[in-house]
N, C-alpha and C positions, 0 to 999 in steps of 0.2 A: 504494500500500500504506500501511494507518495505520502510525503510531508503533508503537505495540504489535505489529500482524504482523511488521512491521520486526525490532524486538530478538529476538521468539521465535521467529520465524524462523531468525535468526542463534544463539540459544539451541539449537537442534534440533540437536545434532553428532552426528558419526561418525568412530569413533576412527580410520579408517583416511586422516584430514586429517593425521595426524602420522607421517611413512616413516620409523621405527626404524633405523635403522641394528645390524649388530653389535654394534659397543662400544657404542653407548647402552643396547642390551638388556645388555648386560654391566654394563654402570655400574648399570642398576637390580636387578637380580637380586644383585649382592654390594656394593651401598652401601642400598639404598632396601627393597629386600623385606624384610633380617634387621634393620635399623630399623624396619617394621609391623609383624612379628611379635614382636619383643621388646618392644615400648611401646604398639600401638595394637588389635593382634585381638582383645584379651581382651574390649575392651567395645565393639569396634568391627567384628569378623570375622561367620565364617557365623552362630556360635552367639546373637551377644548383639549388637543394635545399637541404643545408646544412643543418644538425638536423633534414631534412623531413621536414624543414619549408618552406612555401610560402607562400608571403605578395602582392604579384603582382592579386591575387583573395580576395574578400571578404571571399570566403570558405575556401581557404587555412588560411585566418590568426583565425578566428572562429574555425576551426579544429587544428591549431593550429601544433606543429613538436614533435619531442620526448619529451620535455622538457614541452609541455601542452599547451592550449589555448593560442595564443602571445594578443588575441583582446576580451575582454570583454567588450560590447559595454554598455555607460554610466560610467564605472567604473574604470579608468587609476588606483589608487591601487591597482587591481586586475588584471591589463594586463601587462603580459611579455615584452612585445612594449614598454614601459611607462619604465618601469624597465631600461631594456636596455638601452632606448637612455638618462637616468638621470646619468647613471655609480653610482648608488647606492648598486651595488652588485657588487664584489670584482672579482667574476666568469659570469658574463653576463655584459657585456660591447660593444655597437655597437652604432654608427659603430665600430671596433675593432680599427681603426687606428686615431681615430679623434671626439673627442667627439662632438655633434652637439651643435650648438648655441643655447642661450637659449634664442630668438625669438621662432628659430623650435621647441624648444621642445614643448614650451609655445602651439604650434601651435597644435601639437600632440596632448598634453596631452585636449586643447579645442574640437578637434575633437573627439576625447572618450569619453568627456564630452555628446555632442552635442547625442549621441548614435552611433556614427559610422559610419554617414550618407555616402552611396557608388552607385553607380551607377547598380551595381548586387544586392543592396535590393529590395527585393520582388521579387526577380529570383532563390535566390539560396534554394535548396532543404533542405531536414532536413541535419542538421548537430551534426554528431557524433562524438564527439573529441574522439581522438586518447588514448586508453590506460583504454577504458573501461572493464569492468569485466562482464563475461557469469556466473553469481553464478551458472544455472543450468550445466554448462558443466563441471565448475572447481570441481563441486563436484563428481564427476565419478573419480577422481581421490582416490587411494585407501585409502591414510591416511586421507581424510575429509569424510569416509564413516563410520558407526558407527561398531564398531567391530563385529565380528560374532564367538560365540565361536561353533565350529565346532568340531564334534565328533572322535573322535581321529580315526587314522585308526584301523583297521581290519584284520581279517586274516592272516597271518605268524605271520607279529609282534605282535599281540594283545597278545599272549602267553609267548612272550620273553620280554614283554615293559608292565610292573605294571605302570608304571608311563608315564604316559600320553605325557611328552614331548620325553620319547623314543619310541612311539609307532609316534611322526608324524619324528622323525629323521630316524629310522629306515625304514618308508616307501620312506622317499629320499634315504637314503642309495642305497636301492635295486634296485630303479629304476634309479641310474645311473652305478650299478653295481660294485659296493663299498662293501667289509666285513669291517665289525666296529672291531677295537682293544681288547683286551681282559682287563680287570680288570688288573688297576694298584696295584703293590702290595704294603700290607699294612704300609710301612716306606712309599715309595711316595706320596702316599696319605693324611697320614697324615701330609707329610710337605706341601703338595701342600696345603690343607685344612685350616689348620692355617696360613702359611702368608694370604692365599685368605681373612681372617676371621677376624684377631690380624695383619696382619702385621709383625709377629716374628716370630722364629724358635721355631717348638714343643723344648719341654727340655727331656731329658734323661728318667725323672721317666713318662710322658707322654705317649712318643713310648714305654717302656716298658709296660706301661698299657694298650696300645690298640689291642700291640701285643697278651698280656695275654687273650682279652677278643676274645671269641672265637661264643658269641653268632650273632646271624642272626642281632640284633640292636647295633653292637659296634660302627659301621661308626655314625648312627643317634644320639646315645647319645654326640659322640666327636662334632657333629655339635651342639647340644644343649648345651653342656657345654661352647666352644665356643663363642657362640650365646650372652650367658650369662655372659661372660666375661667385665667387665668395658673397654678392649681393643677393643672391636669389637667398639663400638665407635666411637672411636681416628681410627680408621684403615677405616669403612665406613663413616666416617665425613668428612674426608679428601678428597672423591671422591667427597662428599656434593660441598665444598670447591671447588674445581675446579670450579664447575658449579657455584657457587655463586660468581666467581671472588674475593673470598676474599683477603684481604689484610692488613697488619699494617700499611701502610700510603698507602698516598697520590697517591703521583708520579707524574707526568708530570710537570706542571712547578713550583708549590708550592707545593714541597714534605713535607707538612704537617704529624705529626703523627696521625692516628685512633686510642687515647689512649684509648679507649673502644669497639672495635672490638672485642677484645676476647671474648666480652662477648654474642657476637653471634654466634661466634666459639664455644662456650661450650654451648653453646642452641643445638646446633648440635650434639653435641658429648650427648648430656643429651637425645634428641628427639629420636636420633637414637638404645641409649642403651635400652631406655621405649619401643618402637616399636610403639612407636607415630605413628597412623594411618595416611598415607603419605596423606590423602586429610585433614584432621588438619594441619599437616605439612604446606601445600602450602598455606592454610586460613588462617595461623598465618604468614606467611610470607610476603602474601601481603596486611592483613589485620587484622593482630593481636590487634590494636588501637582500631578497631572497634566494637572488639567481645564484649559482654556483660561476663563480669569475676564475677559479682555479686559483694560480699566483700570481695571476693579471693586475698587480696594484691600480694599474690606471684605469681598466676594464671596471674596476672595483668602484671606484672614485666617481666612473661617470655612473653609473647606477643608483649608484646612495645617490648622487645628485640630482638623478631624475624624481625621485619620491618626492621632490620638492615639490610637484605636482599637488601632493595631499595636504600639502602645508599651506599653502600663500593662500588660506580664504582668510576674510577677514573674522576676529574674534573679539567677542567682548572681555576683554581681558581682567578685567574690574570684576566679573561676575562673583559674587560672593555663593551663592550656591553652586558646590564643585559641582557636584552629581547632575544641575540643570547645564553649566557650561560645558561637560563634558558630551552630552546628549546633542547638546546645537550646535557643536562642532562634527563631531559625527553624522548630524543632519545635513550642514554643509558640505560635507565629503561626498554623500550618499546623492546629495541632487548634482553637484557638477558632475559627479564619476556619469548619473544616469543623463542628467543633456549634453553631456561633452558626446561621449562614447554611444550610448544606446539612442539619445533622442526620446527620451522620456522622464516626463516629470515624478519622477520619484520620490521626493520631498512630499509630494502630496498626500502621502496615506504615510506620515508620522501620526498624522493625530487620527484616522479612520481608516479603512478599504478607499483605495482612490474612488472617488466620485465618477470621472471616465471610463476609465483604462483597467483592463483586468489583472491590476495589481493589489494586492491584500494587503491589510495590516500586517498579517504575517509574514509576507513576501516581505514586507520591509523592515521587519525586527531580524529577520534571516540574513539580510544582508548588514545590520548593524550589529550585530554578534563579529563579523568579520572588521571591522575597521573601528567596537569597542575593543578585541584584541592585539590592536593596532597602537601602540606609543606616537601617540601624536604632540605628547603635549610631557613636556618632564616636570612641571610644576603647576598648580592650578590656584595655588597662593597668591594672595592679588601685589606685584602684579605677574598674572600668570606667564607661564616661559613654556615656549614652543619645543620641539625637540632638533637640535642640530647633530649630525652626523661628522665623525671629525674623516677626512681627508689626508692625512700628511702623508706624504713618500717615507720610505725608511729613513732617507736620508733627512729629511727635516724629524723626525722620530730621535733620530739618533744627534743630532745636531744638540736636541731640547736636553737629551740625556747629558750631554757633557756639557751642558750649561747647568743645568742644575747641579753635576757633582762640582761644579767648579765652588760655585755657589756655598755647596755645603762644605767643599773642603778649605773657602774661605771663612766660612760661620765656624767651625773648632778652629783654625788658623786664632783668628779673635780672642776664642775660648780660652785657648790654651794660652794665648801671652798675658791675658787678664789672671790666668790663674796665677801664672809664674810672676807676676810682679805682683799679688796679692801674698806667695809664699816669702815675699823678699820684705815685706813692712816691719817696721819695727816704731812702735808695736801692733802683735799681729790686730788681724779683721776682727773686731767687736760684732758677734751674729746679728745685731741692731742695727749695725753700721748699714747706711742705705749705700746700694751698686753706686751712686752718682758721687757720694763723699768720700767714698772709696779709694775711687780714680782719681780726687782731687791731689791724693797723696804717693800715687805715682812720679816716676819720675819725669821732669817734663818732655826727656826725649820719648820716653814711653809714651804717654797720652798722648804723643804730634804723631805717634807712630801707627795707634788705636784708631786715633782719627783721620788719617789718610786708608787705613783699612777699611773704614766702613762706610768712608765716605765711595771708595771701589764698590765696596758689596752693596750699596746702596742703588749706585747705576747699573748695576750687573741687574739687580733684581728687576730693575726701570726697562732693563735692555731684554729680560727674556723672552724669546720666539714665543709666539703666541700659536698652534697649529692652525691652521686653514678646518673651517667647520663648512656646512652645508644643510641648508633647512629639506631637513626627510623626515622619515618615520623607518620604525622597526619593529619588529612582533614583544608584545608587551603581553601582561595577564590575558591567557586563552580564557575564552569565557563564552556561554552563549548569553542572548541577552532575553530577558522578560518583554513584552508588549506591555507598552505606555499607553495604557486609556487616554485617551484624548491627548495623546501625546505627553503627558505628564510623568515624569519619573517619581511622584507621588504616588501614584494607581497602577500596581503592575497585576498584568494577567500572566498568563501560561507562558514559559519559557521554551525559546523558539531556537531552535538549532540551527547554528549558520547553513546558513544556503542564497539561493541564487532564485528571482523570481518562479511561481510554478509555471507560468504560462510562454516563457521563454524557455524552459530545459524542455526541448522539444526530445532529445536523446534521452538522457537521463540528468538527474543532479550533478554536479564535479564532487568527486570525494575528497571531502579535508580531512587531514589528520587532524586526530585530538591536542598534538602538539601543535599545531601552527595554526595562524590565524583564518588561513584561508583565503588571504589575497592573490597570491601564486595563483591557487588551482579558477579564483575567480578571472582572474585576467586570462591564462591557458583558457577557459573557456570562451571567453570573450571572443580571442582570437584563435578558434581551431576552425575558423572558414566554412563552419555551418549555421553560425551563429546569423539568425536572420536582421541584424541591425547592423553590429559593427563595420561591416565595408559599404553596405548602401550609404550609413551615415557622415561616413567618411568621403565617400566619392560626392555625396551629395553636397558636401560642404566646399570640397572642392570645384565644382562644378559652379556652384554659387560666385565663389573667389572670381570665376572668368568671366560670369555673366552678369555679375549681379545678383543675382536671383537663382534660391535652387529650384530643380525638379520638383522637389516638393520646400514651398514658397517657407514653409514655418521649421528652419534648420534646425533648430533647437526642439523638434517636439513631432515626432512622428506615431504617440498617439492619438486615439480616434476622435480626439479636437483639432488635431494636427491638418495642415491640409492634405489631401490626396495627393499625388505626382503626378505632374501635366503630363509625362513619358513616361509611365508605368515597366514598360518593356526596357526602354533604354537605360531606367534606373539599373534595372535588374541583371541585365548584359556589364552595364559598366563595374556593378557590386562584383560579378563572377569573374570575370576580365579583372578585377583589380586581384581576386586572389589567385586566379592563375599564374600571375606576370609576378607572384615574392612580393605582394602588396608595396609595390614599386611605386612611388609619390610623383617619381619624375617621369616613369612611364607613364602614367594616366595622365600627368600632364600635357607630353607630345600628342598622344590620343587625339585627345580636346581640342588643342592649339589647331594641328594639322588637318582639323573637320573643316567642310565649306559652310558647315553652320557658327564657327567661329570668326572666319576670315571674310562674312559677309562685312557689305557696305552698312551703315550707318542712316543712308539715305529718307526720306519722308517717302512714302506711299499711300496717297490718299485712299485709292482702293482697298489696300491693305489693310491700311488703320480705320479703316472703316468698319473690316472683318472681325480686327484685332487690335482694337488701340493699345493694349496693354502688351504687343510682342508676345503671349502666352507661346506661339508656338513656333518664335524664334526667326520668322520670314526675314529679318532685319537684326544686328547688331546695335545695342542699347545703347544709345550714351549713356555715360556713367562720370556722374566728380570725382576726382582724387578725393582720399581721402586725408586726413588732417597731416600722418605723416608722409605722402607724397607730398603733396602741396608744399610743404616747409623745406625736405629734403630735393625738390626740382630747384625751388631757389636756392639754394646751397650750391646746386652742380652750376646752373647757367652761369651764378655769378664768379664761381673759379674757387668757392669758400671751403667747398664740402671736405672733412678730412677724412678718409675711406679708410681708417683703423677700424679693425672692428674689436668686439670683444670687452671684458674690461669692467671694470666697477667704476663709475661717474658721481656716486653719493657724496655727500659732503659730510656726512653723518658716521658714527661708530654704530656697530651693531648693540638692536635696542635701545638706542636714543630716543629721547622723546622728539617728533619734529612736526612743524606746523600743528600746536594748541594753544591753550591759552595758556600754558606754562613758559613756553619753549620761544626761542628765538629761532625766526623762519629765515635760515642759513641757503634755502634750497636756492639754487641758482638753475635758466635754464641757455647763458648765452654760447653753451659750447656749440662747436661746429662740427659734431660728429654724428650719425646717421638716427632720426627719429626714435629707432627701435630703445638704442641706449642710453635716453635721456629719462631721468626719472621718474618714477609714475608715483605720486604721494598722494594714496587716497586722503579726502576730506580738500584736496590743497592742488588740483592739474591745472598742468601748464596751459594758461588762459587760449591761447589758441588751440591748444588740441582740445578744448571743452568749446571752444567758439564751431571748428569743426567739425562737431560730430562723434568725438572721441568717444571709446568705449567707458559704460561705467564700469571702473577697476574693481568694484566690491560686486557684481556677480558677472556669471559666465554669459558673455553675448556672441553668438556665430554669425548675428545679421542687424552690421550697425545699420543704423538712421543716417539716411544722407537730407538734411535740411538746404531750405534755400531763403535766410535770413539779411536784412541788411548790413547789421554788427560783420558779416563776412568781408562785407564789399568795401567797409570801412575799414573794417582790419590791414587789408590788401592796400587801401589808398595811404592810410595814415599812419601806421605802427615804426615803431624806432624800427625792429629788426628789418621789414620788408624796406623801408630804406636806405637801412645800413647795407644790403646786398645790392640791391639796384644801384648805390652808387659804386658797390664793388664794380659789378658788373660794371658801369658805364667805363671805368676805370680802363677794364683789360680791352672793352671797343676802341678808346682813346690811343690804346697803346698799338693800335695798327697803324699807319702808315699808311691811310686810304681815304678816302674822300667819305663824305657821310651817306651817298646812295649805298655803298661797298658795308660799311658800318653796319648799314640797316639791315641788308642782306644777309650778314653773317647772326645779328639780333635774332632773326627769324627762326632762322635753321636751326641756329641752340635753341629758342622759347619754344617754336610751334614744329618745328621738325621740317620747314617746308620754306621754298623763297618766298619773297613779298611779291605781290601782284605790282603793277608801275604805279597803280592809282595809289597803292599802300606807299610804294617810295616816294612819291613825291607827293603825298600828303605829309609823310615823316619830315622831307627833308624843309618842306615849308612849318612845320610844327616847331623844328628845332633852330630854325635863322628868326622866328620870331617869339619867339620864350628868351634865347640867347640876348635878343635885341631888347625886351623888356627889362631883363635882367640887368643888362648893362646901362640901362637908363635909372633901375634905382639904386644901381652903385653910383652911379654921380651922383645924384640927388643926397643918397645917405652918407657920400662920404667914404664909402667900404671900398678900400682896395686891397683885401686878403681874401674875399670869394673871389669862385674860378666859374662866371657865369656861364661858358661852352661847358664846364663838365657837370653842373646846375640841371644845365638844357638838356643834357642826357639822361643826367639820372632821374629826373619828369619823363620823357620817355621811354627808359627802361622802364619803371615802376608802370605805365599805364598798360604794356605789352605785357610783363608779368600778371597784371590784375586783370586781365580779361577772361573770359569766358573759355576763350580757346584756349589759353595755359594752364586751365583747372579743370576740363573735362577732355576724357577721351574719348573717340570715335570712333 
């Protein structure tokens, strides 16, 4: 029998398990029934039942209202009823307006004891609480069915569609009566290609090389060159990141720094450039502690520092109830593990049976039995302390060691000469005599000698290696966990043995040992390629990245509120193709890229849009805005600023520091010029432009930011110190040719827009900038100013309006 049969089974009661006695029928009839009737029938009897609860029947309170069982009979910890009338939970309080005596509750909580004893025991029929799960029906739903990779279509298309994703686009096309765009030309594509890729503007010698190349593979080499870039990276890391909710601190009420975050951040950026097969990926992620590395130190190192994964949500650190902080961290783990990975909101049934989706209560105490066995957290003492993993090489291992004996063999060094001129006094040491009066009577070369000694072991101790740490997790107290009535770790029911939801172990459960937590074997299942979520939801995220918009629109949530997928088939081909091909990130990328549903034009089609204003089925290539960090990162490149280091810690902060509160001095700086990705993300406190554009909220997991179309943008663009500080870069390095200002313009272009200027563009420029230059020079006479350089003035008004435009912030 599964797990689940198991519990509902044992859920199914009949009241005639509990034999009343007399006086226990007595006990409730004149302690228990004129207590429901006076406090509870009003919103809770035949007439009226609030939450779907009724206490005025033994069945209603055993079946229990939205919120679960109110009457577990024998077991007042375990009963809603119990809860309620003690006001031990903040959010269940009844009666609402009047707390009862604590005779009646006494009285209560006896009757529970007693098992319940009622006058409808041994009448009422089976009883089914409310909010059970159909595994067989929930599974007919499409994303818990195991993918089917289906043979692309046929006929018309198969001739026009080499690549298998335009052969199922093209069969929707036709059959809503739709013509597909023609082939974007070769400057669009290539800008469109590289931000998709890098994040950045092709450069000059680039589009001229792609231009030149005239063979059938020029597009496929640009994507492999690309591909291969240290920036692709930093550019796909950063979607990583979304999903990962990462962050450089804290946030919420102890906005602590994560002074070692980054260094998961560059696991990502490292994982992603390798093409680190994306189900290693996820196994290192939520169980890189546990893999066998062998004597791989380094193998070792990046592993613990992928758990960092489990770590960077945000925490209420301050929480004074461990047992509730320990629970909503665990909560937190449980909902990104389930919309990162699965695409399902699983946070939703801590407090009931998800309301949608055919996930249990139990399903999700099963899976918090697995990550409370999980050391997330080495202190929970306010203020609580996260768990870091240490890292050091041997050699930094052994480094610490001979600094410490040094250390120690300077501390007896001390020891011993204090002794010896302590054995020299005359007269000796009085056991009275204090250490400091002591030494007074030293000789003075002595004491000069003490005191250059300690003042050594003094910096020695200032100077010791600190090891290199890493925010992970490790298996801590095995334990299954109890189910939280109403999500409370005040009310616990039957204890749930780690597992994995029932309506996804389409095979069978993964078997945990009783020694281990069970994140290994939960990730192994994850990724053993039967798993009906894990690569849909991956490709599908991916798919999103190139278009915009996934397959299925709601990336984060593939259940049955989720929306369906506009390409059902070609979801399913892409899932099975990603795990054929070693779940290869950069293969499904080529895939993608190389379709003629990628490399369409951008074009209007009134016909079309008429069909499909919304592009649903792809006849057209979407504009899309950069987002916050291309936009910042393109002016970086155009103007000559950008420093292409990657990697690295940019915090200004010690690990654990308090930054941006009302305590703290906000230290955070953001004018470096290194790539978007490694600038610091301090929740409560983001870098005003990446919040202007759109940026992700760093305190939960987003797969499908918001792209807004605000004024504050255009302003940002026209007026801000930094977009001027780079446009007069720029104008700088135009200055520094050796060319007339049509030449100037020409070369503006091709960096900004990837393309020459039309004539009407250059000689509108070149009249833009002989009369700014000429204004300009008119109010330096007038003010007197002869240390502005009104020609390099006149440019950087020009660069800045080229930059600010529409065409440098959206691709086509």
């Amino acid at each position: 029998m599964s797990p689940i049969a198991a519990w509902a089974e044992k859920d199914v009661k009949r009241s005639d398990t509990v034999q009343a006695t007399p006086e226990q029928l007595d006990f409730f009839e004149s302690k228990i029934r004129p207590l429901l009737i006076d406090h509870c029938y009003e919103c809770h009897g035949r007439d009226s039942q609030e939450s779907e609860l009724r206490v005025d029947t033994l069945g209603g309170m055993l079946t229990g209202g939205l919120a679960g069982a109110s009457l577990v009979p024998g077991k007042p910890t375990s009963s809603l009823l119990v809860t309620a009338v003690r006001y031990q939970d903040n959010d269940l309080k009844m009666p609402p307006d009047e707390k009862l005596s604590d005779i009646q509750i006494a009285d209560l909580i006896r009757w529970v004891e007693m098992g319940a004893p009622h006058p409808d025991s041994g009448t009422v029929g089976p009883i089914v609480q409310r909010g059970e799960v159909d595994v067989q029906e929930g599974r007919k739903h499409w994303a818990f069915q195991t993918p089917d990779k289906a043979t692309p279509p046929v006929g018309d298309a198969s001739s026009d569609a080499p690549n298998p994703i335009d052969a199922f686009v093209l069969a929707k096309l036709r059959a809503q009566g739709l013509r597909p765009n023609p082939p974007a030309d070769k400057r669009t594509l290539l800008r469109r290609v590289t931000f998709d890729l890098i994040g950045l503007p092709p450069t000059p010698e680039e589009i001229d090389a792609f231009l030149a190349d005239g063979s059938r593979d020029a597009f496929a080499s640009v994507v492999d060159r690309l591909l291969a870039s240290p920036h692709y990276g930093e550019r796909w890391g950063r979607h990583w990141l979304d999903v990962a909710r990462y962050a450089d601190s804290n946030g919420l009420d102890e906005n602590v720094v994560h002074g070692n975050a980054w260094r998961y951040r560059d696991y990502v950026v490292r994982s992603l450039n390798d093409d680190k097969p994306y189900d290693e990926f996820v196994v290192e992620q939520l169980a890189g502690d546990l893999l066998d590395s062998d004597d791989d130190v380094e193998l070792r190192h990046e592993r613990l520092i992928a758990t960092g994964f489990l770590v960077l949500g945000p925490k209420v650190l301050a929480e004074q109830d461990e047992a509730k902080m320990a629970m909503d961290i665990i909560d937190e783990q449980i909902d990104t593990v389930g919309r990162s990975l699965l695409g399902l909101t699983l946070g939703c049934a801590r407090c009931h049976t998800h309301k949608f989706d055919p996930i249990s209560h139990h399903d999700y105490y099963g899976l918090a039995g697995i990550f409370q066995s999980t050391q997330t957290m080495d202190s929970y003492k306010t203020v609580a302390k996260w768990h870091e993993n240490t890292i050091e090489t041997p050699q930094q291992a052994a480094d610490l060691t001979a600094h410490e004996e040094k250390i120690t063999a300077r501390e007896k060094l001390i020891a011993d000469n204090v002794a010896a001129a302590k054995s020299n006094l005359d007269p000796p040491v009085d056991s009275e005599e204090k250490p400091g009066e002591v030494e007074k009577r030293f000789p003075a070369e002595t004491q000069a000698e003490l005191k250059t000694l300690r003042e050594e072991l003094a910096a020695w101790k200032e100077a010791t290696p600190e090891l290199p740490t890493a925010m992970g997790v490790t298996d801590g107290e095995i334990v299954d966990t109890a189910v939280h009535l109403r999500g409370s770790h005040l009310t616990l029911g039957d204890v749930v043995s780690r597992r994995v939801p029932e309506v996804l172990a389409l095979d069978d459960q993964p078997a945990i040992p009783d020694e281990q937590s069970g994140r290994l074997q939960f990730a192994q299942w994850l990724t053993n390629g039967r798993h009906p979520l894990t690569a849909r939801v991956m490709v599908n995220r991916m798919w999103r990245g190139h278009f915009g918009k996934g397959l299925v629109s709601t990336v984060d949530n593939f259940g049955l509120k989720g929306s369906p997928p506009s390409h059902p088939e070609l979801l399913d081909w892409l899932a099975v193709r990603f795990v054929e091909e070693g779940w290869s990130i950069k293969a499904m990328h080529r895939m993608i890229l190389l379709s003629q549903t990628y490399q369409r034009s951008s074009d209007f089609d009134a016909e079309n849009a008429g069909l499909d204003p919304g592009n649903q089925w792809y006849w057209r290539f979407s504009l899309r805005r950069l987002e916050a960090e291309a936009i910042r990162d393109g002016l970086l490149a155009v103007s000559g600023q950008l420093d292409p280091t990657t990697g690295g810690n940019l915090m200004q902060y010690k690990n654990r520091e308090y930054v941006f509160n009302h305590t703290s001095q906000d230290k955070s700086k953001y004018d470096s010029t290194r790539r978007s990705i490694y600038v610091p993300v301090i929740r409560n406190h983001l870098y005003d432009m990446f919040q202007l554009f759109d940026y992700t909220d760093a305190s939960v997991l987003t797969g499908d930011r918001n792209t807004s179309t605000i004024a504050p943008q255009a302003l940002f663009l026209m007026n801000s110190e930094m977009v001027s500080d780079l446009t007069f870069a720029l104008a700088d390095r135009l200055l520094e040719d050796d060319a007339d200002s049509s030449q100037r313009i020409r070369r503006l272009y091709r960096e900004a827009y990837g393309r020459p200027p039309s004539d009407l563009e250059i000689s509108e420029g070149v009249r833009f900038l002989s009369q700014f230059e000429t204004l300009l020079q008119r109010n330096q006479v007038a003010s007197g100013d002869r240390e502005s350089d009104p020609e390099r003035s006149a440019w950087q008004a020009f660069c800045q309006a080229v930059v600010s435009s529409s065409e440098f912030v959206y691709i086509r």
